[in-house]
N, C-alpha and C positions, 0 to 999 in steps of 0.2 A: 817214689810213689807219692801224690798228692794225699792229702793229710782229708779226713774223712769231712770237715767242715767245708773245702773246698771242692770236693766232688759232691757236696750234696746243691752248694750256690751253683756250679756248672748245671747240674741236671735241672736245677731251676731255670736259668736261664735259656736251656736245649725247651723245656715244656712250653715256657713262655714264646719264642720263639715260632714253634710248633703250632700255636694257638694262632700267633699274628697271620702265620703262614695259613692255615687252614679257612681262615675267616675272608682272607684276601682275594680279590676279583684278579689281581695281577701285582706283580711286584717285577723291579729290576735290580739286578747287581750291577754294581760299578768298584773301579777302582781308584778310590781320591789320594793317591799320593799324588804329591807336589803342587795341592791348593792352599791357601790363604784361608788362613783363620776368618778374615774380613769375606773372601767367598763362599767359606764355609758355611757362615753365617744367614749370610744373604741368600744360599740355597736353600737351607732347612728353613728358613722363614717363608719360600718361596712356596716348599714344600707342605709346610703346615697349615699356608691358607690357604692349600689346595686339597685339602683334607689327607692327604700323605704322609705315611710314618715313616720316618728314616731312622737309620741306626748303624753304628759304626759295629761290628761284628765280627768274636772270634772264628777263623775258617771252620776248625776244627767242631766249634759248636752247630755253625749253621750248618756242617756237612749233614749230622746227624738230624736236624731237625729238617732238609729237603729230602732227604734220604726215605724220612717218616711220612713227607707229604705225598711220596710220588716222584720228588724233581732231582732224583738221581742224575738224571741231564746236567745238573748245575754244578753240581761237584768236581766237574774238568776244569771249572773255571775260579776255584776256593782256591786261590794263591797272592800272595801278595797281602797289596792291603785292600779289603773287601766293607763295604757298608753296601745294607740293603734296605731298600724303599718299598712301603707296603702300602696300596691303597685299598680300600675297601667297598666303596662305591661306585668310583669311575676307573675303566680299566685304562684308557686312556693319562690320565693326569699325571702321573709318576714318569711314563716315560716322555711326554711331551715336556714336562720340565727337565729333566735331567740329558735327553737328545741334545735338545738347547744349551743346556748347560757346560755338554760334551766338548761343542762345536764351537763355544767362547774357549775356551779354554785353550783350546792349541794342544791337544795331542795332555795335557796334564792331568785330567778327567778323563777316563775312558767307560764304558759302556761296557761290560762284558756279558749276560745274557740276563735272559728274564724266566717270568712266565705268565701264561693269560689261562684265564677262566680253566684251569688243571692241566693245560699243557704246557711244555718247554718251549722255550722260541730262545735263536740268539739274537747275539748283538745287532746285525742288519735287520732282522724281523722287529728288534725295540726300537730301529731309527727310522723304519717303518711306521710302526704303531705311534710314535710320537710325534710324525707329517699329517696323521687323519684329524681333523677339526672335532671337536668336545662333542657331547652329547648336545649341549646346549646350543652350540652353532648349529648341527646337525637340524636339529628342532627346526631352529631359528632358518634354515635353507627350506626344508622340507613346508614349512607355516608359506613362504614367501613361492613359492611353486604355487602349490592350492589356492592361496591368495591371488596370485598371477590369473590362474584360469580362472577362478570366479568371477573375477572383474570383467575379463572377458567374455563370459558367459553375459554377464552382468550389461551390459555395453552391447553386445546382439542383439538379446532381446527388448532394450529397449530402443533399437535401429527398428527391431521388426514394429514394435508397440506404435514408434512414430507412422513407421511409412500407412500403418493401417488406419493410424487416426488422420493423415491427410485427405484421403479421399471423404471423410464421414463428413469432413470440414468444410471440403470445395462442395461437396452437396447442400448443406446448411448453408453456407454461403450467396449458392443459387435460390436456393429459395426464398 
């Protein structure tokens, strides 16, 4: 039986957890056995200036706190070794880093499910959500559309502007 200073840091860490989960636009589970400290590194650094919170994670803990959010879905996949990635702004960022990160790796990083805006998705649903362009390209596609056609607009109308001032011209000219 754990000794009562150690089940109360457990429940600590099950609320906290709890908290990161419930404030979360999305998060994904993976399984990083057999990366490099030096990969390691370089994901959670990838991850942090993507405003992404990662964290290496007892099963056992995070059962109970997906369990608490709703994502009982998740808990088929609480084996092994488990770290989970929380984002809180862009639902997109976590799994487009970590997709990537999968697919470098050769089979040593795996992807095992997520979840988006309160529902469960798996693994092909995060390697999915990780191929859609950021909010900010998004933006950045949608701006150069509208832009397209204004120009266009733009360019008509001064086709029409011209052909109208020609003839106002060849009469001033006559005269």
């Amino acid at each position: 039986m754990p000794s009562e200073k150690a089940l109360v840091e457990k429940k600590a860490v099950v609320e906290a957890l709890n908290a990161k989960m419930s404030k979360a636009v999305a998060g994904v589970l993976v399984d990083y056995k057999g990366i490099t400290v030096a990969d390691d590194t370089k994901l959670r650094k990838d991850l942090r200036e993507a405003g992404v919170e990662y964290m290496v994670v007892k099963n056992t803990l995070l059962k109970f706190a997906a369990e608490a959010n709703g994502y009982s879905e998740l808990t088929q996949h609480l084996n092994g070794t488990s770290a989970i990635a929380f984002s809180e702004s862009d639902p997109v960022a976590a799994a487009k880093i970590l997709t990537k990160f999968a697919d470098d790796s050769k089979g040593k990083f795996v992807v095992k499910a997520g979840f988006v805006d309160g529902g469960y998705i798996d693994a092909a649903k995060v390697a999915e959500l990780g191929k859609l362009p950021s909010k900010e390209q998004l933006l950045c596609q949608l701006l150069s559309v509208l832009n397209g056609n204004l120009r266009g607009l733009a360019c008509a109308l001064n086709a029409i502007a011209e052909q109208k001032a020609e003839p106002a011209e060849e009469t001033a000219a006559a005269e």
